[in-house]
N, C-alpha and C positions, 0 to 999 in steps of 0.2 A: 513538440515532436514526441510521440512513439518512444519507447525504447527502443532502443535499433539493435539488441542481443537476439542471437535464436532463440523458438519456443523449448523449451524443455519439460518430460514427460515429472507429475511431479513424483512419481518413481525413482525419479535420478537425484533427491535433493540430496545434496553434501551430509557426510556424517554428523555430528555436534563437534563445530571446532572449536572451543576454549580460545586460543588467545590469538588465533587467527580468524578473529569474527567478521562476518561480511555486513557493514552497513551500505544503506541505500535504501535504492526506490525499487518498485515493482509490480508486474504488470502480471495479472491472472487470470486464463485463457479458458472456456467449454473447450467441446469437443472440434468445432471449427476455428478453435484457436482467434476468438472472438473475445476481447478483452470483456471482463464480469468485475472485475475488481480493480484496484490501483492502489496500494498501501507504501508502508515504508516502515523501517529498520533503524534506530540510532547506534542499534549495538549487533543486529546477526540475522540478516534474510532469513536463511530456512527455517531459524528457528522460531519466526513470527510467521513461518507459513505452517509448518507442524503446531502451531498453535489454532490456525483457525481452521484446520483439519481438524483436530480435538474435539474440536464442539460444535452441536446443530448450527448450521444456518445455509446462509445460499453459497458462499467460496465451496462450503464441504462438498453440497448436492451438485455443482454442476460444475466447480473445476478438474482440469485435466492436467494442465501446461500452466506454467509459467515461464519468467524472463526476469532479469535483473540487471540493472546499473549501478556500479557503486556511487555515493553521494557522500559528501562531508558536507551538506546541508539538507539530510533528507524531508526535514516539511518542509521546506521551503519549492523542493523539486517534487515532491508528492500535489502541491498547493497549481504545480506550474502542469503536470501530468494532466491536474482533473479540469484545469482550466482549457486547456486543449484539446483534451475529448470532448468538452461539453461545446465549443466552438465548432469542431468537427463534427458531430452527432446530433447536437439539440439536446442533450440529456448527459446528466453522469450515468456511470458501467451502471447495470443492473446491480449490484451487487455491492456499491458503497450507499450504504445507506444514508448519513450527512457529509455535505461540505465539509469539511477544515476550516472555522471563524479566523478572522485575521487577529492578531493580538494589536487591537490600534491601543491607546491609550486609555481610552474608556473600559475598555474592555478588563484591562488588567487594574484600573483603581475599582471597576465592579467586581473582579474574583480578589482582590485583600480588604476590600470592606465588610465584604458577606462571610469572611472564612473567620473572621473575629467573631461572629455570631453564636 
């Protein structure tokens, strides 16, 4: 499912909260409030969204709005986000550019074999 929060302009992002941080998931909207992204937070939404404002790419050039959920397992609900747009759509947003790999087993004795290198 969607985030189900209103769009919001991203004009309106919360100040920098220090120790009232907002984790979670979130959804990143153009101008017809058409999702372009799907990210996630462990530690403070805006301030992962004021980061991919900072720098070139596609969130900067064509987002407008966002939306947010709080999560106490944000990749896990990030993992679940893109797996249902891509169901719904035929494609992930424009705007993530890889999956999220699943950390099966293999995967994690292949990143502590190679990081002893």
């Amino acid at each position: 499912m969607p985030i189900a929060a209103r769009w919001r302009r991203l004009e309106s992002l919360p100040p920098v909260r220090g120790r009232d941080a907002m984790p979670g998931v979130y959804e990143v909207g153009d101008a017809l409030r058409t999702v372009i992204y799907i990210g996630q937070s462990a530690t403070d939404v805006p301030n992962r969204l004021r980061q991919h404002l900072a720098r070139h790419g596609c969130v900067r050039e064509h987002a407008l709005f966002w939306r947010y959920a709080y999560s106490r397992v944000p990749a896990a609900d990030e993992a679940e986000l893109l797996a249902v747009h891509e169901a719904r759509h035929g494609e992930l947003p424009r705007c993530n550019r890889a999956r999220p790999l699943p950390r099966d087993a293999l995967r994690r004795w292949r990143e502590r074999s190679t990081s002893r290198d």
